[in-house]
VMD Tcl script that builds the backbone (N, CA, C; Angstrom):
set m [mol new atoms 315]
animate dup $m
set s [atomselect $m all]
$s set {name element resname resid chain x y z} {
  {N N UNK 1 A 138.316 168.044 67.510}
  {CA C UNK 1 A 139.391 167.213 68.001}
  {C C UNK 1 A 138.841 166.296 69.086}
  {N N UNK 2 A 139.113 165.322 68.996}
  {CA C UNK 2 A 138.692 164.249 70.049}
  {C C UNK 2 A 140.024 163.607 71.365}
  {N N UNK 3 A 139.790 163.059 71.738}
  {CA C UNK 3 A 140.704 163.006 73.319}
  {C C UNK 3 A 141.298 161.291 73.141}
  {N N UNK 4 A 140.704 160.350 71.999}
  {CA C UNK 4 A 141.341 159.578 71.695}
  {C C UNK 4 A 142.687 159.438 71.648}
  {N N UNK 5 A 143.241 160.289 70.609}
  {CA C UNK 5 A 145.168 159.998 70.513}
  {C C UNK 5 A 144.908 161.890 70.212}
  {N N UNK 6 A 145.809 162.299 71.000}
  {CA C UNK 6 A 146.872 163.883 70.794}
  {C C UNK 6 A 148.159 163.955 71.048}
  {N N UNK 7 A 148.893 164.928 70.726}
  {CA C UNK 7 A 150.530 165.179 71.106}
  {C C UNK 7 A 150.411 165.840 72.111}
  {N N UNK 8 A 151.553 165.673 73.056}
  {CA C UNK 8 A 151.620 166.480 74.020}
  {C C UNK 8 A 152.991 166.553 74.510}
  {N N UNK 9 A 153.624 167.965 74.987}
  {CA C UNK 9 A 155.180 167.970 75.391}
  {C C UNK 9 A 155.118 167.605 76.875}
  {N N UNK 10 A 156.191 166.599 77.066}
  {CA C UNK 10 A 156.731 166.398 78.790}
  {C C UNK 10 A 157.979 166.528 78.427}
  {N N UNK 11 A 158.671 167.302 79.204}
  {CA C UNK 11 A 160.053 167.065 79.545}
  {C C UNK 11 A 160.869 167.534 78.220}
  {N N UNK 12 A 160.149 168.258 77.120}
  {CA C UNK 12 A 160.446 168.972 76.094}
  {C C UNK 12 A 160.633 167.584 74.976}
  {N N UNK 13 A 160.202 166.491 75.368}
  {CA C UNK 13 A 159.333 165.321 74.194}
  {C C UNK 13 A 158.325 165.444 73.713}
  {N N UNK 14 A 157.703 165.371 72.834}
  {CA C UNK 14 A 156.761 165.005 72.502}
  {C C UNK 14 A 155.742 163.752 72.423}
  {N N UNK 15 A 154.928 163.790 72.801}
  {CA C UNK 15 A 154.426 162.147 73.142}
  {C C UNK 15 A 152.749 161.923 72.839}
  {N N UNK 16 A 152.589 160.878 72.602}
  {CA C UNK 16 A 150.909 160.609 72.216}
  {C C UNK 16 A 150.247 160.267 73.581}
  {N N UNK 17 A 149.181 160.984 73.488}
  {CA C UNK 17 A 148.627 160.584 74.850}
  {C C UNK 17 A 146.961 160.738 74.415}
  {N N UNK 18 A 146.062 160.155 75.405}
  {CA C UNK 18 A 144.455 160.020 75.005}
  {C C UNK 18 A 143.834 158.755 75.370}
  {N N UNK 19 A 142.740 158.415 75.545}
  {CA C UNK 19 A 142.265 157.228 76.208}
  {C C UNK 19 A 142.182 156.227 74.911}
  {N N UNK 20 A 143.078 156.582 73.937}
  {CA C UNK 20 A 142.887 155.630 72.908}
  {C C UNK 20 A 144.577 154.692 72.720}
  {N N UNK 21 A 145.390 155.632 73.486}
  {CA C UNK 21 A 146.930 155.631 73.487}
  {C C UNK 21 A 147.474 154.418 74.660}
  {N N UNK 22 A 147.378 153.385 74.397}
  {CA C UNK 22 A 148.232 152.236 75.446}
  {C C UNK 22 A 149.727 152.758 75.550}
  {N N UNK 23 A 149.842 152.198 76.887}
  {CA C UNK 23 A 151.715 152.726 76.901}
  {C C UNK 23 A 151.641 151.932 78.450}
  {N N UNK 24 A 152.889 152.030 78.674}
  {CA C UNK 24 A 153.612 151.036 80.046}
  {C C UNK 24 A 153.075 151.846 81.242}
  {N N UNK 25 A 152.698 151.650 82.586}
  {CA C UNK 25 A 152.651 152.229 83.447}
  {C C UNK 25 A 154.125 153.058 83.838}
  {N N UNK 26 A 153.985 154.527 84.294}
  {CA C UNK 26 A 155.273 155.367 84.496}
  {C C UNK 26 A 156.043 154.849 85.762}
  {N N UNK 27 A 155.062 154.434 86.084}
  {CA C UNK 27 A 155.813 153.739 87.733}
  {C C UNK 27 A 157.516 152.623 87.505}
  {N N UNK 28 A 158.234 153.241 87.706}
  {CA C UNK 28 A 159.450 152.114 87.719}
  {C C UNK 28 A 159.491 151.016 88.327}
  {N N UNK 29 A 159.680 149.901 87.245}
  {CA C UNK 29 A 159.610 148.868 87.502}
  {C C UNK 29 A 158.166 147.959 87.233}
  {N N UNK 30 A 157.153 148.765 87.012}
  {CA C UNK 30 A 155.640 148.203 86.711}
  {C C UNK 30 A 156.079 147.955 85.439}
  {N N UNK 31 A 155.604 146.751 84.471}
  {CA C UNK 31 A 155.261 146.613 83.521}
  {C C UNK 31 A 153.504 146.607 82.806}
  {N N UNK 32 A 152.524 146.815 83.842}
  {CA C UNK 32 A 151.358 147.116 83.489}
  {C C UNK 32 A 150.864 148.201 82.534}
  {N N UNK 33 A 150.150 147.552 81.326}
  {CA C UNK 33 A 150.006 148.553 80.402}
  {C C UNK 33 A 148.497 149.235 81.068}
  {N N UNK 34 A 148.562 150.343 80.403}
  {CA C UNK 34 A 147.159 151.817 80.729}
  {C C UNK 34 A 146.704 152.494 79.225}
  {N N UNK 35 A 145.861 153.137 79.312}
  {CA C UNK 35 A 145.974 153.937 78.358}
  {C C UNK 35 A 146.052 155.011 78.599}
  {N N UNK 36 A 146.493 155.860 78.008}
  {CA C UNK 36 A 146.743 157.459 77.971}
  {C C UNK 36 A 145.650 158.457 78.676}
  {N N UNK 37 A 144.802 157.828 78.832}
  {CA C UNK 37 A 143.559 158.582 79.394}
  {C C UNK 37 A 143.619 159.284 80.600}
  {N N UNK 38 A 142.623 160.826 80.845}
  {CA C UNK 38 A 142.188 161.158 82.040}
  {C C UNK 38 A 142.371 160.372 83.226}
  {N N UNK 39 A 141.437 158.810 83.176}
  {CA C UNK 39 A 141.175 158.113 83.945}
  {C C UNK 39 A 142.845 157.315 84.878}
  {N N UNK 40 A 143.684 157.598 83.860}
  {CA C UNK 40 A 144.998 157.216 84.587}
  {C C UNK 40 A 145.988 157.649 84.833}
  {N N UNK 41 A 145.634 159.243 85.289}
  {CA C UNK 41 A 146.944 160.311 84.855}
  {C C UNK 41 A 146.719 160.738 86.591}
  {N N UNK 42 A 147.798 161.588 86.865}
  {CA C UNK 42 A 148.216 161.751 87.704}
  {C C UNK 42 A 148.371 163.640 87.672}
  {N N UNK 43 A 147.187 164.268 88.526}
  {CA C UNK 43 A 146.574 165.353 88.180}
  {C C UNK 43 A 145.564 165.656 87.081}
  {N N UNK 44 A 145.896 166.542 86.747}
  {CA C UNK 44 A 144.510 167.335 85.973}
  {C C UNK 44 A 144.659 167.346 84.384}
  {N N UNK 45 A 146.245 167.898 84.022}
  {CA C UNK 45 A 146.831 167.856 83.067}
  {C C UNK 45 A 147.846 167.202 82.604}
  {N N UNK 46 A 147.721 166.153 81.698}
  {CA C UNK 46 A 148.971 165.553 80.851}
  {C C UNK 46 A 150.197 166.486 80.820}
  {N N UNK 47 A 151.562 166.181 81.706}
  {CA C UNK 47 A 152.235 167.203 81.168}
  {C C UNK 47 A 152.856 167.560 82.492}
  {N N UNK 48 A 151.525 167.147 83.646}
  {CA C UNK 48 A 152.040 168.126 84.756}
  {C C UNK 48 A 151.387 169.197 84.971}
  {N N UNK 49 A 151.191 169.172 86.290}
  {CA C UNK 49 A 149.973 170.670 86.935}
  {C C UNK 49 A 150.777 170.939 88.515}
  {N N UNK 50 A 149.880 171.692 89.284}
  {CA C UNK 50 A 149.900 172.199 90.174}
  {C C UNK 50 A 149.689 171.111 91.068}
  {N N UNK 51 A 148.211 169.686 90.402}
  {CA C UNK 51 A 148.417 168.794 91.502}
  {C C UNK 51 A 149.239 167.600 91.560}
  {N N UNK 52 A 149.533 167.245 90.048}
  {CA C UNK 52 A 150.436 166.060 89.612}
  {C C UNK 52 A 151.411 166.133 88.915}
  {N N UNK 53 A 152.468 164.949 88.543}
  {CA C UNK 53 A 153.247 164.963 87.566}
  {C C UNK 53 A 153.422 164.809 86.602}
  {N N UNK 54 A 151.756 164.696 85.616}
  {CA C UNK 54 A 151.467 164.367 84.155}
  {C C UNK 54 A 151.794 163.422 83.995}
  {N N UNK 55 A 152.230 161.849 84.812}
  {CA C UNK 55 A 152.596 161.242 84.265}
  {C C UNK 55 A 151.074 159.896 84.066}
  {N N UNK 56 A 151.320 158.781 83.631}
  {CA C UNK 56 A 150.178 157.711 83.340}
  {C C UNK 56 A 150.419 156.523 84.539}
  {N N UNK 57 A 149.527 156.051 84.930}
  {CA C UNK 57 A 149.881 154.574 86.235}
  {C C UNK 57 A 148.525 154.065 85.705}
  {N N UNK 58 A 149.542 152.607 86.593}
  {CA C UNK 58 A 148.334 151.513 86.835}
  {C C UNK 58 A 147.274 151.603 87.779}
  {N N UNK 59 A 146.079 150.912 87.725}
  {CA C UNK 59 A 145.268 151.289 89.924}
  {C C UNK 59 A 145.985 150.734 90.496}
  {N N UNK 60 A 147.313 149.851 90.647}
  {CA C UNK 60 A 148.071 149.708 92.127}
  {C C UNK 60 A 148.816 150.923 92.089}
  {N N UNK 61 A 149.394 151.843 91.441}
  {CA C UNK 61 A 149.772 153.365 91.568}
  {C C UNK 61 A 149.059 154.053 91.572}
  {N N UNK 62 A 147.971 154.380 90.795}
  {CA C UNK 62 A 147.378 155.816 91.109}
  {C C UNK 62 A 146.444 156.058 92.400}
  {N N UNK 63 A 146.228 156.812 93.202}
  {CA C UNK 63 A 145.308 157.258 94.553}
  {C C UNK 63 A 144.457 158.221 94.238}
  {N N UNK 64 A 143.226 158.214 94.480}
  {CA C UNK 64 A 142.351 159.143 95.147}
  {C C UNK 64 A 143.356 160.656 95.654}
  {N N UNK 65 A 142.994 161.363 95.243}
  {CA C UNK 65 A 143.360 162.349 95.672}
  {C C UNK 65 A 143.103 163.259 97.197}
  {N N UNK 66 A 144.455 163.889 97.454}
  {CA C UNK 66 A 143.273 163.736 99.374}
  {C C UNK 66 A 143.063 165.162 99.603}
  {N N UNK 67 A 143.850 165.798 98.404}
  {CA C UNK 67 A 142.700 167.323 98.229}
  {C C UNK 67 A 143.192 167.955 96.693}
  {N N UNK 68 A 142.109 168.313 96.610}
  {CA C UNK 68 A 142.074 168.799 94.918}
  {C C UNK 68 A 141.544 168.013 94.130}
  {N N UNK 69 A 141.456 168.224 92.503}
  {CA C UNK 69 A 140.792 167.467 91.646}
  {C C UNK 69 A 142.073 166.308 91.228}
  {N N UNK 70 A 141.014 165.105 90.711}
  {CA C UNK 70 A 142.315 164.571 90.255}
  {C C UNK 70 A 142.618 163.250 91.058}
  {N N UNK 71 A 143.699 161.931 90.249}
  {CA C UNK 71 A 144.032 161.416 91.214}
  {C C UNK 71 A 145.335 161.493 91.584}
  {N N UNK 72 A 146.388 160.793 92.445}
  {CA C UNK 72 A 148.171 161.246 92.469}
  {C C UNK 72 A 148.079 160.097 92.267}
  {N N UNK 73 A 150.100 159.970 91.977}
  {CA C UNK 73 A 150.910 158.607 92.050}
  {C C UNK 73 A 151.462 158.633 93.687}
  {N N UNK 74 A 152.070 157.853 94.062}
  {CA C UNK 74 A 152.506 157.837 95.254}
  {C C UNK 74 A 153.751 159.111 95.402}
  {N N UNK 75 A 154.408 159.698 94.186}
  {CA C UNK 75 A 155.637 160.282 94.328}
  {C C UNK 75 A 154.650 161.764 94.882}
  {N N UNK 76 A 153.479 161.734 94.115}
  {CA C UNK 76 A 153.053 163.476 94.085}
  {C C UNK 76 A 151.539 163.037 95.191}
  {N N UNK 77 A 151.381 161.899 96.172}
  {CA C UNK 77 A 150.082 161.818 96.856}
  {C C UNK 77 A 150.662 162.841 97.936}
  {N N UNK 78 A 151.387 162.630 98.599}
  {CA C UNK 78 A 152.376 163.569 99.653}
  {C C UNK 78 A 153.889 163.158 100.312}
  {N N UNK 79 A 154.525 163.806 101.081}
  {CA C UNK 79 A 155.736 163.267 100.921}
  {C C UNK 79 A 155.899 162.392 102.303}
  {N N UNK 80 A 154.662 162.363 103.307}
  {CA C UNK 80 A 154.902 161.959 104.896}
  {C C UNK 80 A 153.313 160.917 104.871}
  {N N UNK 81 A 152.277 160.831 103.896}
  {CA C UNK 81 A 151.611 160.155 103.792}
  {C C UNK 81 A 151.624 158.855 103.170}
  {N N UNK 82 A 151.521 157.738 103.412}
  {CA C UNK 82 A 151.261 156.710 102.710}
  {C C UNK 82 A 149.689 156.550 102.346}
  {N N UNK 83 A 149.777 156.381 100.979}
  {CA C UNK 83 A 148.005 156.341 100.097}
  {C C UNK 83 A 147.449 154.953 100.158}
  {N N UNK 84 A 148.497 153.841 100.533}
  {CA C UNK 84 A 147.749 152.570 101.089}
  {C C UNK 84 A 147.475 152.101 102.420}
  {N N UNK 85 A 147.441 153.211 103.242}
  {CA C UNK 85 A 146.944 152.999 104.598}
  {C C UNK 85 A 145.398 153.721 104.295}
  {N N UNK 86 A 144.498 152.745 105.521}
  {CA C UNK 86 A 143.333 153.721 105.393}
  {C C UNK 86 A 143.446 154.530 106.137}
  {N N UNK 87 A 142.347 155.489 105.893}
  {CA C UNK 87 A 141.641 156.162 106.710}
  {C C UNK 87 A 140.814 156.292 107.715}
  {N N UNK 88 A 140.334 157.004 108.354}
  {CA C UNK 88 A 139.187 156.470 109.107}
  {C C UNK 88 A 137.970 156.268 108.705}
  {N N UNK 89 A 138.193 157.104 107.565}
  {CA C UNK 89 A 136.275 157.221 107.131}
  {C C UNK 89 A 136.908 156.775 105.682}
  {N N UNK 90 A 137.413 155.711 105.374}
  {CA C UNK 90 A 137.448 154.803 104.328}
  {C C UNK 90 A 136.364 153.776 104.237}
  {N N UNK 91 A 135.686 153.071 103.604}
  {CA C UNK 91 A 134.835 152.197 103.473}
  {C C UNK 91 A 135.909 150.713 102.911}
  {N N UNK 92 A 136.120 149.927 103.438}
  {CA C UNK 92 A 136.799 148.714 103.217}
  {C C UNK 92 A 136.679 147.222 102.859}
  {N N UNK 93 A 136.156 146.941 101.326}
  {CA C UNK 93 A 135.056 145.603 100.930}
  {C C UNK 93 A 136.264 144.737 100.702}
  {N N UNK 94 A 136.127 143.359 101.096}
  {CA C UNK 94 A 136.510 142.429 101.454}
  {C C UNK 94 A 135.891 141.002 100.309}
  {N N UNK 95 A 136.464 141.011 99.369}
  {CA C UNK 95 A 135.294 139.791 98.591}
  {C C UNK 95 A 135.935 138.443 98.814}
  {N N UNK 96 A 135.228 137.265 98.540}
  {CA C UNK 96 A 135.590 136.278 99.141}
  {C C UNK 96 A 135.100 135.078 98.122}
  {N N UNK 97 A 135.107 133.923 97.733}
  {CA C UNK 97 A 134.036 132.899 97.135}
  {C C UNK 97 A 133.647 132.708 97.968}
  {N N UNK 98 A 132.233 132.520 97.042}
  {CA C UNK 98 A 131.107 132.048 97.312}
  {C C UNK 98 A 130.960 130.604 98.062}
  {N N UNK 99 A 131.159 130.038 99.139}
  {CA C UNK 99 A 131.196 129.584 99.806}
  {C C UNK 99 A 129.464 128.413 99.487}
  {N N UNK 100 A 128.586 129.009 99.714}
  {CA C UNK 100 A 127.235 128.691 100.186}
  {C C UNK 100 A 127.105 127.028 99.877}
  {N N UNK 101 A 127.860 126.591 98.889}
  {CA C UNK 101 A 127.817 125.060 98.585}
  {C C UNK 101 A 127.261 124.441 99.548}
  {N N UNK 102 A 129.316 124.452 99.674}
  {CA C UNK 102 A 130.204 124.059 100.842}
  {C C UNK 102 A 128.966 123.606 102.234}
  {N N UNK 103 A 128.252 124.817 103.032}
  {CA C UNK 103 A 127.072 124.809 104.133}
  {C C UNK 103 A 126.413 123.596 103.961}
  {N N UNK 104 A 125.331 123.321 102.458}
  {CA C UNK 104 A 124.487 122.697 102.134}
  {C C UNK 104 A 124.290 121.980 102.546}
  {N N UNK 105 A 123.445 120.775 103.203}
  {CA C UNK 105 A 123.789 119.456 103.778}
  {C C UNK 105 A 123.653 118.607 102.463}
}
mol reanalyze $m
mol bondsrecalc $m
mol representation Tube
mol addrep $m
């Protein structure tokens, strides 16, 4: 079995999920499509775990996780934390155009 497209129950639905499976971001109100994949789920397990809510997001929803495996959505990052503030020991890149013309004489 491969991790492309599988079934899986949420909420006693059944649903296709897998990094082969496009679908809407879960976030209300996002219309950004994802695919079903690991890479955009929210915890460990499709479905819902101990650290997330199984559900799928976009990267303006999903976070780094700030303990455990996994990444959260904002509903399951914590309930007194905001996940778009930094940290202290965040690293913070800034990109910009390329300017260098512009200098040239």
């Amino acid at each position: 079995m491969g991790y492309a497209s599988y079934e899986i129950y949420r909420n006693g639905e059944k649903i296709q999920a897998g990094y082969g499976v496009e679908a809407q971001c879960d976030r209300p109100g996002c219309s950004e499509t994802v695919a079903r994949g690991l890479d955009a789920l929210c915890g460990i397990e499709p479905g819902g775990d101990e650290y997330g809510c199984g559900k799928w997001f976009c990267d303006e929803h999903l976070f780094m996780a700030p303990d455990g495996p996994g990444y959260r959505c904002p509903d399951c990052y914590s309930n007194t934390d905001d996940p778009t503030l930094h940290s202290p020991d965040a690293m913070t890149v800034t990109f910009r155009p390329d300017d260098r013309d512009a200098k040239l004489p």
